[in-house]
N, C-alpha and C positions, 0 to 999 in steps of 0.2 A: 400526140395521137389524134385520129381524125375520128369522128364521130359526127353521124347522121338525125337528126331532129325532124320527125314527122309530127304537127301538130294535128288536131283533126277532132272534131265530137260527131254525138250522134245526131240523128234526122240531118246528115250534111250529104245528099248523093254523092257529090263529088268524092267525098269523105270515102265512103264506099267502094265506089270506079276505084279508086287508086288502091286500098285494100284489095282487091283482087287483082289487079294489077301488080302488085308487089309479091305476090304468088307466085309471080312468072317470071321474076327478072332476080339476075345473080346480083349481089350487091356485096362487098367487099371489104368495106365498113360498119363495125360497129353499130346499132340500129336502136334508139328509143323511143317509144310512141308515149307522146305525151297530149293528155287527153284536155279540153281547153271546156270548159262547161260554163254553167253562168257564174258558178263561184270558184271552181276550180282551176289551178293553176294560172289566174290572173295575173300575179306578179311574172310570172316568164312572159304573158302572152307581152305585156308592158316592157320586159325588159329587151326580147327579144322584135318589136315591133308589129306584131300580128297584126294584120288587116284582113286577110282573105284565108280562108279554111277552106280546103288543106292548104298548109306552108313546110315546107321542107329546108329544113338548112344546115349543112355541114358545119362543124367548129374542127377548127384545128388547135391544139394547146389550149382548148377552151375559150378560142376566139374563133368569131364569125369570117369566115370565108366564101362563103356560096349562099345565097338568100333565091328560094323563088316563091315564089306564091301565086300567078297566074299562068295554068302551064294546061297540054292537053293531059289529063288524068291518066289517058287510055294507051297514052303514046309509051309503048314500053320502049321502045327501043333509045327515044330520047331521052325518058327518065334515066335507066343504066347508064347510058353516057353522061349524062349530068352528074350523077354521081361517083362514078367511078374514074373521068374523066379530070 
């Protein structure tokens, strides 16, 4: 099963931009926002390689298939595609 992984905290504009940007776009997959703070959720940020907030990554059967994390925030049209593509 395929499932969608948005990381993301607060005072992150970007973080934001893409919150409302995901307002507007159909996604098709499964969707968890998992929230990455100074203490929270460190072990995924770790386990899954976080570097840049937001990061977004698909798993399928609970494995990593699609990783982005430098992306235009605002670009609906390519975000949709990325994911659902």
């Amino acid at each position: 099963m395929r499932k969608l992984l948005k990381f993301w905290k607060e005072d992150c504009p970007p973080c934001e931009m893409l919150s409302e940007t995901f307002k507007d776009i159909k996604i098709d997959i499964p969707m968890e926002n998992i929230y990455i703070g100074r203490f929270e959720n460190q072990d995924l940020r770790k386990e899954y390689d976080i570097k840049y907030l937001p990061t977004l990554i698909i798993l399928e059967d609970d494995q990593v298939v699609k990783k982005i994390d430098k992306f235009d925030v605002r670009n609906k049209q390519e975000i949709e595609a990325w994911i659902n593509g």
